[in-house]
MARZA-912137 format. One record per residue (C-alpha): x, y, z; residue number from 1. Coordinates in steps of 0.5 Angstrom, whole numbers. Each point is the difference from the previous one (the first is absolute). Example, Ala and Ser with C-alpha at 12.3 -4.5 7.8 and 13.67 -1.06 7.14 Angstrom:
% residues 2
VEXNU      px      py      pz   num
VEXNU      25      -9      16     1
VEXNU       2       7      -2     2
//
This chain:
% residues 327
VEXNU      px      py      pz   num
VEXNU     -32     277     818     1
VEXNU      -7       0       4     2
VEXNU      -3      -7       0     3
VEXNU      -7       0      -2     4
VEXNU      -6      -4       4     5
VEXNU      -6      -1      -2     6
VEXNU      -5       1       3     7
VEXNU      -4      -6       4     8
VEXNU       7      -4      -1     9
VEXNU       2      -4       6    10
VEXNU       6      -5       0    11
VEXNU      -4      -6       0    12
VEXNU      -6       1      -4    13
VEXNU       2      -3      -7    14
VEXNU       2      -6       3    15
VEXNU      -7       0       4    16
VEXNU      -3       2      -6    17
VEXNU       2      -6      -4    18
VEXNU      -2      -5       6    19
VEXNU      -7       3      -1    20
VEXNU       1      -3      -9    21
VEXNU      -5      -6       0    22
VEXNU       6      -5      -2    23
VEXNU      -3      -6       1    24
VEXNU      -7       3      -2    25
VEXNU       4       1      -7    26
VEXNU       2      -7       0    27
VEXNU      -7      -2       1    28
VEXNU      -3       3      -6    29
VEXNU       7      -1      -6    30
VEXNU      -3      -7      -1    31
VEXNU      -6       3      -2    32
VEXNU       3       4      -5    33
VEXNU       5      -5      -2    34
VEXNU      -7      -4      -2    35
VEXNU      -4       6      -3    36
VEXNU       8       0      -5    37
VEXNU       0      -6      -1    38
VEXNU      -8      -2      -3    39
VEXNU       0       6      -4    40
VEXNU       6      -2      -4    41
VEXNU      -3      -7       0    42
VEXNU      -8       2      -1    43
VEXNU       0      -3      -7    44
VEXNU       2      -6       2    45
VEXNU      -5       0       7    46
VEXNU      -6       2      -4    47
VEXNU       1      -6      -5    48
VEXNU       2      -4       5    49
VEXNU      -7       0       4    50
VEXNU      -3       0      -7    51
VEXNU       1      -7       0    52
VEXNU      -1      -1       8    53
VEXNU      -8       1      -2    54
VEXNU       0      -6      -5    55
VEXNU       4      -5       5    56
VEXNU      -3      -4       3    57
VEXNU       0       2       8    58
VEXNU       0      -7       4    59
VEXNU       8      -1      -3    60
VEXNU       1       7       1    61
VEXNU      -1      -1       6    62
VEXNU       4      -5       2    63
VEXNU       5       4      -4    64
VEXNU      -1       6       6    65
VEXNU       1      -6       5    66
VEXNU       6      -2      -3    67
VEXNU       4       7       0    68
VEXNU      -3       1       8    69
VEXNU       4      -7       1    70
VEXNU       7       3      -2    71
VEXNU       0       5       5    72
VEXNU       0      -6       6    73
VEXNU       5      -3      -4    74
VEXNU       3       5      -1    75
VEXNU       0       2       8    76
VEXNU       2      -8       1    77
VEXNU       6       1      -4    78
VEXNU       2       6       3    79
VEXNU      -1      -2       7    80
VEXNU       3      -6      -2    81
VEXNU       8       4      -2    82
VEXNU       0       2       7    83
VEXNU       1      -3       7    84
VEXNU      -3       6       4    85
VEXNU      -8      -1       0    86
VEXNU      -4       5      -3    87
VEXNU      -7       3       2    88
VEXNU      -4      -4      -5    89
VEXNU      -7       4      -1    90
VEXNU       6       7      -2    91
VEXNU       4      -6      -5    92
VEXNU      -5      -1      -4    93
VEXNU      -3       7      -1    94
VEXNU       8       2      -1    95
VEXNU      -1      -5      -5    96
VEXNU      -6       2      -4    97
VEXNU       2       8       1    98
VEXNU       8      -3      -3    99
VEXNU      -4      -2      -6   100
VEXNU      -3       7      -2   101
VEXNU       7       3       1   102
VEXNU       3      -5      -5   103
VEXNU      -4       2      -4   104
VEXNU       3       7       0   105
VEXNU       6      -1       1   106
VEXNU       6      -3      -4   107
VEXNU      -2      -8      -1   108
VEXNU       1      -2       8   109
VEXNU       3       7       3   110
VEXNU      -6       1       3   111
VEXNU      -2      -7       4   112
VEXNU       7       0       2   113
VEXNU       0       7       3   114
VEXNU      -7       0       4   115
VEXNU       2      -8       2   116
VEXNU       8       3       2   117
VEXNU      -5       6       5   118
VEXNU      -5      -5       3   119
VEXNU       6      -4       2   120
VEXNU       4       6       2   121
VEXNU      -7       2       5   122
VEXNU       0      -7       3   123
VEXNU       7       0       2   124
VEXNU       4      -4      -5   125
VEXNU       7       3      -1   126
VEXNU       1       3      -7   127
VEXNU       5      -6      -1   128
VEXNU      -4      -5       0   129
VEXNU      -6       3      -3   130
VEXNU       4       0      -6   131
VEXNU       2      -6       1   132
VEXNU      -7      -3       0   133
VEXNU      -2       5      -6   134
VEXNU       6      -3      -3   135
VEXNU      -3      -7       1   136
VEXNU      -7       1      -1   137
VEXNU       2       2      -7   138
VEXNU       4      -5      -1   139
VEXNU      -5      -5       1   140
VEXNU      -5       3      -3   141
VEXNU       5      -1      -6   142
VEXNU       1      -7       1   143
VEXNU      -8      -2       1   144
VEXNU      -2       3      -6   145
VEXNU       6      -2      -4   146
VEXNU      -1      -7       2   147
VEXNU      -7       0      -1   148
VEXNU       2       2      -6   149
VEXNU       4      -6      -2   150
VEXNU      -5      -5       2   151
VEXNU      -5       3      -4   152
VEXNU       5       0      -6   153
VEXNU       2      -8       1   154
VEXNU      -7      -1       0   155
VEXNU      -1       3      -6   156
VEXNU       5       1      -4   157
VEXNU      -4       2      -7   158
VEXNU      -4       5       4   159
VEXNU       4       5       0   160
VEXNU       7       3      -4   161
VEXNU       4       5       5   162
VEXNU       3       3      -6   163
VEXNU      -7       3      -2   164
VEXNU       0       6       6   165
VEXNU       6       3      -3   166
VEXNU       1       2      -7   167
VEXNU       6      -4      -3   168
VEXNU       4       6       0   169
VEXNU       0       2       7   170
VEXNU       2      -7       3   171
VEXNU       7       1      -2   172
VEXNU       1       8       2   173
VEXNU      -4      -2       7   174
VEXNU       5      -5       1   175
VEXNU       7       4       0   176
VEXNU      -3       5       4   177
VEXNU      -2      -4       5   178
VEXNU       7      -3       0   179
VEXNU       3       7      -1   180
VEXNU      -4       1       7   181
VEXNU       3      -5       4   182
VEXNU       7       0      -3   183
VEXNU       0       8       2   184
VEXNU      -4      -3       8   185
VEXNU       6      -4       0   186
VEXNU       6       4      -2   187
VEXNU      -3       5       5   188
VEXNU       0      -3       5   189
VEXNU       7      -4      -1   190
VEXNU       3       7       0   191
VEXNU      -4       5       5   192
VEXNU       1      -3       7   193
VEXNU      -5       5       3   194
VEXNU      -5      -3      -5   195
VEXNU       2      -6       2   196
VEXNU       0      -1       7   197
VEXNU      -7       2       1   198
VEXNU      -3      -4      -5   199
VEXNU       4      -7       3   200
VEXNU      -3       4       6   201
VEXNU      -7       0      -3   202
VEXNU       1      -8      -2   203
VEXNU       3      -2       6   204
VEXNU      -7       3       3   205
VEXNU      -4      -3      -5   206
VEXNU       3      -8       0   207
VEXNU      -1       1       9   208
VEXNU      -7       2      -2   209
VEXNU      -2      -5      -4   210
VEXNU       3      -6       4   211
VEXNU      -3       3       7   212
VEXNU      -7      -1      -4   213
VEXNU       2      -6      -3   214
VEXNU       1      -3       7   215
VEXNU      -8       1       1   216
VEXNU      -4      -4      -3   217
VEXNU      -6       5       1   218
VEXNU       4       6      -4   219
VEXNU       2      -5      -5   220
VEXNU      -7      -2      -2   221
VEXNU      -3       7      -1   222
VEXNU       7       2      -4   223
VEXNU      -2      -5      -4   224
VEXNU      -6      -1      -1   225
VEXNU      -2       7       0   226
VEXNU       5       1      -7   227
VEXNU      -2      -6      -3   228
VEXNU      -9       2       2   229
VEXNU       2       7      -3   230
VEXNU       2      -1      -8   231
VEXNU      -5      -6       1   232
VEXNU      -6       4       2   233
VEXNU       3       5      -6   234
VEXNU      -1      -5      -5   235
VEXNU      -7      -2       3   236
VEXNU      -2       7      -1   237
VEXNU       1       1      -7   238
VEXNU      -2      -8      -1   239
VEXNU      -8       2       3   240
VEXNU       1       7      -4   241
VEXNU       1      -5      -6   242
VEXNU      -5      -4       1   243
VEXNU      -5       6       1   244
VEXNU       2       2      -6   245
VEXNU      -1      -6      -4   246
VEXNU       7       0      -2   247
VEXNU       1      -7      -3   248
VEXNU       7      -2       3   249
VEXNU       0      -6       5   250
VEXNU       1       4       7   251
VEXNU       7      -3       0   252
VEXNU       2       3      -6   253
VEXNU      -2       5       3   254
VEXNU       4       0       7   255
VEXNU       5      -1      -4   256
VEXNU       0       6      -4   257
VEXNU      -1       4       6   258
VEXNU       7      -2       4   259
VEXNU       3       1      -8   260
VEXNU      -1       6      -1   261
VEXNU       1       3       8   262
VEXNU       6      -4       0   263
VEXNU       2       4      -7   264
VEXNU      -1       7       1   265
VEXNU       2      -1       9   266
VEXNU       6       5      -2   267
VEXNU      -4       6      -4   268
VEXNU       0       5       6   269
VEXNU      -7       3      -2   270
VEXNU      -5       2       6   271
VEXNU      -3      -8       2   272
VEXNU       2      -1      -7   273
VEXNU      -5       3      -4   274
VEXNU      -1       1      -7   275
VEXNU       6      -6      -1   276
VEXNU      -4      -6       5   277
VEXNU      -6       2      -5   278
VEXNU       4      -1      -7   279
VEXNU       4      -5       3   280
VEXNU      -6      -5       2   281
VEXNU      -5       2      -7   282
VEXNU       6      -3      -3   283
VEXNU       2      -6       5   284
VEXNU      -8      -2       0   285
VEXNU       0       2      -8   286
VEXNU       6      -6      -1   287
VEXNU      -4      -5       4   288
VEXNU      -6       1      -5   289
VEXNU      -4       5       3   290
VEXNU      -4       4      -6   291
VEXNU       4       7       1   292
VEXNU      -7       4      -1   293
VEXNU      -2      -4       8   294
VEXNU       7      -1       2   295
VEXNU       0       7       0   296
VEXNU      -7       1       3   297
VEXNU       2      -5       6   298
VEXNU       6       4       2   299
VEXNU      -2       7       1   300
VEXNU      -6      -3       4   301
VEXNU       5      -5       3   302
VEXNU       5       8       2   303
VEXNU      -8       3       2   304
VEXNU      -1      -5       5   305
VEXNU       7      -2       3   306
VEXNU       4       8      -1   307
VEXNU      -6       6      -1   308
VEXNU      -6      -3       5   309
VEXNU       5       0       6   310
VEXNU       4       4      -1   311
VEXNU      -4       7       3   312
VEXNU      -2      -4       6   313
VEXNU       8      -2       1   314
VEXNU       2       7      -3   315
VEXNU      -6       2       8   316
VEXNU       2      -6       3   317
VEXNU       8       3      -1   318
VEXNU      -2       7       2   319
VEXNU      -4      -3       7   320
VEXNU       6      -4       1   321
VEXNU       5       6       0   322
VEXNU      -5       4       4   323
VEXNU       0      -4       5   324
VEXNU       7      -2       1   325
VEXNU       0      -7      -2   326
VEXNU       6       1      -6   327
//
């Protein structure tokens, strides 16, 4: 059979026709996208959250904006902190507020975790220790918020009931499947040694990592500083959005039932938790007092300014950073 050749066709020309394909520019643009998607399938909820920003009174809401700008340099702090390498400061902090607009398109952390694991790949970390810092960020994030969390409730035991922020019935089910998880988790890697290595591999990582910050009383202080500011100027924000509002809860109540009801729905894997962070803290404010018609009011326009405003300039600033070659 004669072999047939196009004409025009040299060997080559694909793969110089694809190198011409504006991959990165591509790459650029989907957060925009991503953005576009995401605010239409919320727009009821943007349009009747800034209703109630134009009858807020502006000096509180600005200092609930102040509020959410301070968590990305706690956020960068922290970051810097779960690793040794020095990380270029001005490139951290933007990599920080552009991870924040990816999380809230993504799975619940998958989309911060994944901007901060390239920025640092870019700055020269190996991916071992990346991870390994990623791993400890998140864990003492973890244990900042969940110990704020715990002085809170000693303070004021009767502000809150845990059990509020979950229908009674999904307590006991929630429960078997996370011990079902951690049952199979331990089984697997019992039984599979190709799991196993890796993962005591990983560990061994992570446990070097976090003694080597630890011996730096500078990265000590960022990591923990930082993962304790974070939920605190979390808490903070909602607080200044209360009281723009009128809400007639005292400001700790209210801290409280912001920590509550984050912590509640931590493993719910919606994009930066949209849909269940609202419910949940309608629920939590509604518990600790709050009349549900302004619980409401508080915690669309508290989503308004800490998630939407944001999250078009971090959606560019990510589109930016990609461009040039920072993640």
């Amino acid at each position: 059979m004669t072999a047939v050749h196009l004409p025009g066709f040299r060997k080559g020309r694909l793969s110089r026709l694809a190198r011409r394909v504006p991959v990165r520019q591509v790459l650029c643009l989907l957060p925009l996208l991503l953005v576009a998607i995401v605010a239409v399938r919320h727009r009821s909820v943007l349009i009747e959250g800034f209703g109630h920003l134009r009858s807020a009174s502006w000096p509180w809401l600005l200092a609930a904006a102040g509020a959410t700008c301070l968590t990305w340099v706690a956020a960068a702090f922290t970051r810097q902190g779960a690793v040794i390498q020095p990380l270029p400061r001005w490139r951290l902090l933007a990599t920080q507020f552009a991870a924040g607009s990816a999380n809230h398109l993504l799975p619940t952390g998958l989309g911060a975790g994944a901007v901060n694991l390239r920025f640092m790949a870019v700055c020269g970390v190996p991916l071992a220790r990346s991870s390994a810092a990623l791993a400890l960020y998140l864990l003492a994030e973890s244990v900042g918020r969940l110990s704020l969390l715990a002085a809170l409730l000693l303070a004021f035991p009767d502000a809150l009931r845990l059990g509020s922020l979950l229908p009674p019935g999904d307590v006991g089910p929630v429960l078997v499947a996370a011990g079902a998880a951690l049952a199979v988790a331990v089984a697997a890697l019992a039984l599979v040694r190709r799991l196993r290595e890796p993962v005591l591999g990983f560990v061994r990582t992570a446990l070097g990592e976090a003694r080597s910050v630890h011996t730096r009383p500078a990265r000590a202080l960022a990591l923990w500083g930082g993962s304790f500011a974070f939920p605190a100027l979390q808490a903070a924000g909602l607080v200044a959005v209360g009281r723009a509002l009128g809400l007639p809860v005292p400001p700790a109540y209210m801290a409280l039932a912001y920590l509550a009801a984050t912590v509640a729905v931590a493993l719910v894997p919606t994009p930066g938790g949209l849909g269940s962070v609202e419910a949940a803290l309608i629920v939590a404010l509604v518990a600790v007092g709050g009349p549900v018609a302004v619980a409401t009011a508080v915690v669309l326009a508290y989503r308004i300014i800490t998630v939407w405003v944001p999250l078009v300039p971090g959606a560019l600033t990510l589109g930016a950073l990609v461009r040039l070659k920072v993640i």
